[in-house]
VMD Tcl script that draws the C-alpha trace (Angstrom):
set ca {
  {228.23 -18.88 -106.97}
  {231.79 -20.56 -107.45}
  {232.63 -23.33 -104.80}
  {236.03 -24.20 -104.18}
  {238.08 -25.63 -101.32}
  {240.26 -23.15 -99.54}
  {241.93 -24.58 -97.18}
  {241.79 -27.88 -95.10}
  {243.28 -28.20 -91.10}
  {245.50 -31.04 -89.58}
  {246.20 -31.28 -86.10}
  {249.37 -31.87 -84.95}
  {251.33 -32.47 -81.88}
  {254.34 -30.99 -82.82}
  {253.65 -27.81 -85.52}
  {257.29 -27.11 -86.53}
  {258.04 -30.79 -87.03}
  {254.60 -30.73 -89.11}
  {255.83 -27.43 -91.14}
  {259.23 -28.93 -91.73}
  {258.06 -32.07 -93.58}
  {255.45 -29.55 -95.90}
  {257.68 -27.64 -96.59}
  {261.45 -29.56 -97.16}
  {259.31 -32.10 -98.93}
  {256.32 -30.92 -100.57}
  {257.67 -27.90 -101.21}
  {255.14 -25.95 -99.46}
  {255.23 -22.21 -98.83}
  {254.59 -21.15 -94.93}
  {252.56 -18.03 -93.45}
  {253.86 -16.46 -90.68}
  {252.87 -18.22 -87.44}
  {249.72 -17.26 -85.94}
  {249.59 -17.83 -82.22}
  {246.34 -16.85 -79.72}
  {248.14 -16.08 -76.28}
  {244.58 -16.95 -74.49}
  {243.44 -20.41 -76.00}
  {247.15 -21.49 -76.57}
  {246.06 -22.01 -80.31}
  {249.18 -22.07 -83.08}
  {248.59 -22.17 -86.61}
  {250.64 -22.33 -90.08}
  {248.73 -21.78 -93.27}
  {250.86 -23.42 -95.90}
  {250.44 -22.88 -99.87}
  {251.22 -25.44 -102.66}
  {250.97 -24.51 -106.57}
  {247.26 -24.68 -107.67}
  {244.74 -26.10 -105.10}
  {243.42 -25.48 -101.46}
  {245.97 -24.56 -98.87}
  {246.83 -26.45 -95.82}
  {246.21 -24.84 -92.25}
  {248.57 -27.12 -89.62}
  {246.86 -26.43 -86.12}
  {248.33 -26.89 -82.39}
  {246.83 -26.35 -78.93}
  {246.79 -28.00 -75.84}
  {244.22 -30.70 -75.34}
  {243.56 -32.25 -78.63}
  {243.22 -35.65 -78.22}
  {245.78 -38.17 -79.94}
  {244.61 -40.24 -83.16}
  {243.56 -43.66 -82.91}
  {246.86 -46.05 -82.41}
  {246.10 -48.16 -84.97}
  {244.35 -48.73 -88.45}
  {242.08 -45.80 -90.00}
  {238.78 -44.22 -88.35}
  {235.93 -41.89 -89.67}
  {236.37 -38.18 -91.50}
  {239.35 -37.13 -93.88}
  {241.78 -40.17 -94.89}
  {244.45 -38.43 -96.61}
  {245.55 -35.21 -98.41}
  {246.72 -35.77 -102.39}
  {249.50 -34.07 -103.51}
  {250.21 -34.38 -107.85}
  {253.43 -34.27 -108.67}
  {253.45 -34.46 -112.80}
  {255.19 -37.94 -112.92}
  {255.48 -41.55 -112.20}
  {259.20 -40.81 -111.58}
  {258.56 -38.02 -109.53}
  {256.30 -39.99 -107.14}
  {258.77 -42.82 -106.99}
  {262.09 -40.85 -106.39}
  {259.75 -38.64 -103.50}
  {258.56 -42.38 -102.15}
  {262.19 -43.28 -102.13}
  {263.63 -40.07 -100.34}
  {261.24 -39.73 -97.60}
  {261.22 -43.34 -96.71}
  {265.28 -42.97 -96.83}
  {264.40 -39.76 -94.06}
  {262.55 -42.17 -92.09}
  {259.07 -41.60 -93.43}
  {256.77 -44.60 -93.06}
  {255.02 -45.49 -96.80}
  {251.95 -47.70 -96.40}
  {251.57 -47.90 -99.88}
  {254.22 -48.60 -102.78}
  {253.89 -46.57 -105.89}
  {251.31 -48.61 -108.35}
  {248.69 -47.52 -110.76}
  {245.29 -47.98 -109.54}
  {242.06 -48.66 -110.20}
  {241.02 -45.46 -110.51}
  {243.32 -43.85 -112.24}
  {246.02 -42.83 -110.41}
  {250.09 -43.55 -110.12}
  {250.59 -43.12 -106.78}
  {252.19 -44.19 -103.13}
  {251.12 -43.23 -99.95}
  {253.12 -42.08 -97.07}
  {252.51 -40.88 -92.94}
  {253.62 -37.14 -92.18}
  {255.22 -37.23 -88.84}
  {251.99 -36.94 -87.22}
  {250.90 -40.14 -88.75}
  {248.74 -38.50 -91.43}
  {248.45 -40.18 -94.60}
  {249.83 -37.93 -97.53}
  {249.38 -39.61 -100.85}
  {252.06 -38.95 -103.86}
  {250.24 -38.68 -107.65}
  {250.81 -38.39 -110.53}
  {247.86 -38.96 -112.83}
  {244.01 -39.78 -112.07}
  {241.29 -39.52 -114.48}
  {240.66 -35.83 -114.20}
  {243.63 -35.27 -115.61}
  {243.44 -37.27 -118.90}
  {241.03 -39.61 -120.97}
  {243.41 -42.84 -121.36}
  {244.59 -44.02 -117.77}
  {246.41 -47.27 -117.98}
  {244.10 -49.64 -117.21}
  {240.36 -50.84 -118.40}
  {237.40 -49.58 -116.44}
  {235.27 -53.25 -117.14}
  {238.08 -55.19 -115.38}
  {237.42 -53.28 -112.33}
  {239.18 -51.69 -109.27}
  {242.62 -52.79 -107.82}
  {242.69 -49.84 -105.90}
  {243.72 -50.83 -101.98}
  {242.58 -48.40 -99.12}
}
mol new
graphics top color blue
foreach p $ca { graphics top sphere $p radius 0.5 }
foreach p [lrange $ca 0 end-1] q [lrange $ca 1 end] { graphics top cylinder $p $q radius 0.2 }
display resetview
């Protein structure tokens, strides 16, 4: 048996807003849109280079997130983008758009160069370029510990 992700699902309350940001900034690829006339249900399946796709989901009654700070199941979707540079000119165009990033661009503890930013629907979408799957020397020593900030 071979296990992989396939594809993970985000609510949102606005799906072309949602498809918009995947797309014009992650450079996602869209499906058509699937709509269920009975339940109300639309969906986009979006595809990145390499990895799981990302389903965006909207239907009527879905409650809203949590107003403030971060609650139980999936925290945040990764997206690598090959370079320190690359992750800091992305940081710097989409919080130019308007984009809110909760996290500058650092190395951490574990491995990775990255930011973090909120999709429109308040998501958090982190911007990488490294971890340690991805090489044996990351820039920093495991016996010092983690600076890594949730």
């Amino acid at each position: 048996m071979t296990t992989r992700i396939e594809h993970v699902a985000v609510w949102t309350d606005d799906l072309e807003r949602s498809r918009r940001f995947y797309v014009e900034h992650l450079e996602g690829r869209a499906s058509d849109l699937y709509r269920n006339e009975a339940t109300e249900f639309t969906s986009y399946f979006l595809e990145f280079d390499g990895g799981p796709r990302l389903e965006l989901m909207q239907m009527p009654g879905i409650a809203p997130r949590p107003d403030e700070g971060q609650a139980l199941g999936f925290v945040h979707v990764a997206f690598s983008l090959g370079s320190e540079a690359a992750v800091d000119a992305l940081t710097e165009k989409l919080r130019g758009a308007g984009y809110d990033v909760v996290g500058e661009p650092r190395w951490t503890g574990d491995g990775y160069y990255e930011s973090v930013v909120l999709d429109p629907d308040g998501n958090r979408v982190e911007l990488t370029a490294c971890g340690l799957a991805f090489g044996p020397n990351p820039p920093f020593s495991s016996t010092t510990g983690s600076d890594r900030k949730v």
